[in-house]
C-alpha positions in Angstrom: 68.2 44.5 112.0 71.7 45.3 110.9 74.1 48.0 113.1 76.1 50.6 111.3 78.2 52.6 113.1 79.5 55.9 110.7 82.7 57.3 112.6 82.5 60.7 113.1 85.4 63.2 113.4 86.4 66.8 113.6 86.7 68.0 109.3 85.0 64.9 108.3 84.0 65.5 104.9 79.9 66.1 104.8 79.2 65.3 101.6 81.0 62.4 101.5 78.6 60.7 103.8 75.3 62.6 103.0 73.6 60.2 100.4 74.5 57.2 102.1 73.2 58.0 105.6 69.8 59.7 103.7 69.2 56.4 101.9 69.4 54.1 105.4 67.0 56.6 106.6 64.7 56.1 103.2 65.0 52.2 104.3 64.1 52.7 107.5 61.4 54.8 106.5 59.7 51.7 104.2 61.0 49.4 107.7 61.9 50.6 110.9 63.6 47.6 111.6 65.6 47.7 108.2 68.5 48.8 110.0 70.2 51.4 112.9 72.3 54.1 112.2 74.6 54.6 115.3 77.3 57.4 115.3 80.4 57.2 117.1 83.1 59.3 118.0 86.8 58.2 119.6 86.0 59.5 122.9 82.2 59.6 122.7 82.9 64.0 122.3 81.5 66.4 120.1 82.9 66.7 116.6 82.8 69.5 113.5 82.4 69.1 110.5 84.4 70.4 108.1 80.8 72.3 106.6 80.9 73.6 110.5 78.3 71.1 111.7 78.4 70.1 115.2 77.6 66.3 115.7 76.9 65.3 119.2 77.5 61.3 118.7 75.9 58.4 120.0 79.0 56.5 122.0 82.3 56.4 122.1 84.6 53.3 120.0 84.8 51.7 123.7 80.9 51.4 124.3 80.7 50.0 120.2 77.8 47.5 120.1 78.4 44.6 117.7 78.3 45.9 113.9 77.0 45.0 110.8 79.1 47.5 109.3 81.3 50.6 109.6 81.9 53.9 107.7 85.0 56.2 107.5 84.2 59.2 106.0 87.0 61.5 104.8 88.9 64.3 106.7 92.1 66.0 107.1 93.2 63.9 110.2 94.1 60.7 108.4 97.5 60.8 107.6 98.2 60.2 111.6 96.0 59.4 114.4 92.5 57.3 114.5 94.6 54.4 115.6 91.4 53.2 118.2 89.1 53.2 115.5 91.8 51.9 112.7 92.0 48.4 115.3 88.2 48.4 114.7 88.3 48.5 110.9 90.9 45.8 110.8 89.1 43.5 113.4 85.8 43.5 111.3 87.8 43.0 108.0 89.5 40.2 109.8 85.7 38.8 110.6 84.2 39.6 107.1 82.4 42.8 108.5 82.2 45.4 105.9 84.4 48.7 106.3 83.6 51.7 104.1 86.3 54.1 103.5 85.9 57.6 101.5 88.3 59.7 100.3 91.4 60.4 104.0 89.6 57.4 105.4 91.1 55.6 102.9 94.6 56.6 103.3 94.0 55.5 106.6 93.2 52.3 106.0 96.0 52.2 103.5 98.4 53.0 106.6 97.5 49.8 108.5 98.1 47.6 105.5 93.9 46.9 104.9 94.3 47.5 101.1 97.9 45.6 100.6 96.1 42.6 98.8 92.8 43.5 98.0 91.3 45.9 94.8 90.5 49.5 96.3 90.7 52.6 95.2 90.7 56.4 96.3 91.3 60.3 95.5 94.4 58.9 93.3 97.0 56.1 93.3 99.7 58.7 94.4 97.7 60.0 97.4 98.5 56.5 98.8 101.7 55.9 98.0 102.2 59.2 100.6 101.8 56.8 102.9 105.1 54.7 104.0 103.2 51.3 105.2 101.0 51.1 102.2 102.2 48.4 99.9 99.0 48.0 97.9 100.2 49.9 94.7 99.4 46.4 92.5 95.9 46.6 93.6 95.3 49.9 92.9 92.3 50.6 90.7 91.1 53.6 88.8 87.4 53.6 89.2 85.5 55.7 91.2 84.5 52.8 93.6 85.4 49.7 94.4 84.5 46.5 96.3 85.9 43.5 97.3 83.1 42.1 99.2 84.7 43.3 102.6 86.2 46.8 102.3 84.7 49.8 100.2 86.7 52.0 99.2 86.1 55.5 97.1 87.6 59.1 96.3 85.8 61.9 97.3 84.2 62.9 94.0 82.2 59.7 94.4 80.0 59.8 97.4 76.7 58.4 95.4 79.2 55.3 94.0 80.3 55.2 97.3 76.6 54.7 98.8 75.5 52.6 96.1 78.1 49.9 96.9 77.1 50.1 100.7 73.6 49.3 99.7 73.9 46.8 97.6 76.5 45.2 99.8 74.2 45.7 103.0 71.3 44.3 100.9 69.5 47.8 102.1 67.2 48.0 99.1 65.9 45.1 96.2 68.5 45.7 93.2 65.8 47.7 91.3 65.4 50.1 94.1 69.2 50.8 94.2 69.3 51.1 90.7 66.3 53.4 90.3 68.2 55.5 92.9 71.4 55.3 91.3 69.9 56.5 87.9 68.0 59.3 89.9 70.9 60.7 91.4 73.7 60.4 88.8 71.3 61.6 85.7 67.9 63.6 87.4 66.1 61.7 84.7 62.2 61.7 85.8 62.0 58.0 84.8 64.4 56.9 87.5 62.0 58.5 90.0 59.4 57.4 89.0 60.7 54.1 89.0 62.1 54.7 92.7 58.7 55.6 93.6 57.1 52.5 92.1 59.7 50.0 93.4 
C-alpha cells in the first residue's frame, strides 16, 4: 500500500486538490489496499479552507509516517512560512519520493531552490520570479503540468492535469483507466465513461 500525505493549511485552495483525492478514493474503492490518504497539518490543528471548510487532520508533520508521496495544495501563505513542511518536500525529492505542488505551493517550493534545475511549471513564469531564491527561470515551462519524475508541478487552472500526473506517476490506475478518466473530465463525452466504467 502506498502513503500519501496531502498537507493541509488555512486558504488552501479546494479545488485544487478535489479530483485528485476523489480519484484515490475511486482506487481504493476497486482495492482497499490500493493506497492511504493521510492528512497532515504543521501542528496537527484544525485548518480552513479558503471555500470555508474546516479540516480536522490526521497528524501533525512531526508524527509523519514514511511516505509514498506528498501534496501541496495552493494557498495564500506561500510566499513565507511552511518552512517544517518545505524540509519535508526537499527530503523526499532528495530520496526520489514524489512532491506535488499546485498553484502557491509551488512558489514555495520555488523559494527553497526545488525547481532550480528541473522542468516545472505554475500560475506563470513571473509569479516565480517574485520570489528572490528562485533561480529556475531556464526551466520554466508553459504547460499546464508538468513532471520530471520526482516533483509535480501545476497552476491552479489545472487541477485534473495536476491529478492525472499523480496517477499515473503513483501507478494508481492501468493507463486506460487514467485516460478514460482524463477524457471524462476534460470533454464530458459519454464514451469516456463508459470506457471508465468498462476498464
Amino acid at each position: 500500500m502506498i502513503t500519501i500525505a496531502l498537507y493541509a493549511t488555512d486558504t488552501m485552495a479546494d479545488w485544487e486538490y478535489g479530483y485528485l483525492i476523489a480519484g484515490l478514493a475511486m482506487a481504493r474503492e476497486q482495492d482497499p489496499s490500493a493506497n492511504r490518504l493521510i492528512v497532515a497539518s504543521e501542528t496537527g490543528a484544525a485548518v480552513t479552507t479558503m471555500g470555508g471548510l474546516r479540516i480536522t487532520p490526521d497528524v501533525g508533520l512531526a508524527d509523519l509516517p514514511a511516505l509514498d508521496a506528498l501534496i501541496l495544495p495552493g494557498a495564500d501563505s506561500w510566499e513565507s512560512g511552511h518552512g517544517p513542511i518545505l524540509k519535508v518536500a526537499a527530503e523526499l525529492v532528495a530520496a526520489g519520493t514524489p512532491v506535488a505542488a499546485i498553484c502557491g505551493a509551488t512558489y514555495g517550493l520555488a523559494r527553497t531552490g526545488l525547481l532550480d534545475d528541473r522542468p516545472h511549471t505554475s500560475n506563470a513564469a513571473d509569479f516565480l520570479t517574485q520570489a528572490t531564491q528562485y533561480r529556475g527561470a531556464d526551466f520554466y515551462r508553459e504547460e499546464e503540468a508538468v513532471s520530471d519524475g520526482t516533483v509535480i508541478t501545476a497552476g491552479a487552472t489545472a487541477p485534473i492535469e495536476f491529478a492525472k500526473l499523480v496517477f499515473e506517476r503513483l501507478n494508481v490506475f492501468p493507463q486506460p483507466v487514467v485516460d478514460a478518466w482524463y477524457g471524462l473530465y476534460t470533454t464530458g463525452e459519454r464514451k469516456y465513461y463508459d470506457q471508465l466504467t468498462g476498464a
